[in-house]
C-alpha positions, 0 to 999 in steps of 0.5 A: 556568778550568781547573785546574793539573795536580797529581801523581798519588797512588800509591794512589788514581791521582788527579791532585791539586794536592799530594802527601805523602810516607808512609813505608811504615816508620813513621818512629817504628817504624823508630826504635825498632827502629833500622831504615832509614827505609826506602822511600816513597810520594807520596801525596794528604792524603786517602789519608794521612789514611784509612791511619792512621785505618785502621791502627795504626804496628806494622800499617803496618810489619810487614804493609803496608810496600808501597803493593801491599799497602795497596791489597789491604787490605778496608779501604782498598780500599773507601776508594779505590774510593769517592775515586777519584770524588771531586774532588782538591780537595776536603777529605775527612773520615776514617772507619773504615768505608766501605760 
């Protein structure tokens, strides 16, 4: 049986069954600071999930409010190449630190 085709994450290029939307401005900074919302980014759960385990709202929205410059970070680049093997289906678990 195969599997129904997804959309394709704009970080991780895998075709998942469901995207988020990630706000490149984090909604809460661009609130207090009243700003425009801003631009965003459809993006798998897992990508998500590692982006603010890995970084903090001030960091997202000052220095990697585009998707070019979060894929360019050490730290979530070492997180994409590893999910970029792994099956969109499956649940992945977050961590501060891939090897």
């Amino acid at each position: 049986m195969a599997k129904a085709r997804g959309e394709v994450c704009e970080l991780c290029d895998r075709d998942c069954p469901k995207l988020t939307v990630h706000h490149l401005i984090p909604r809460q900074y661009a609130k207090r600071k009243k700003l425009d919302v801003g631009p965003m980014i459809d993006i798998c759960p897992s990508c998500h999930k590692q982006i603010h385990t890995l970084f903090d709202n001030k960091r997202l929205a000052t220095e990697l409010n585009s998707a070019e410059l979060l894929r360019e970070t050490p730290e979530l680049e070492k997180f994409l190449n590893w999910v970029r093997k792994q099956d969109p289906y499956r649940h992945i678990r977050t961590h501060r630190r891939y090897r």
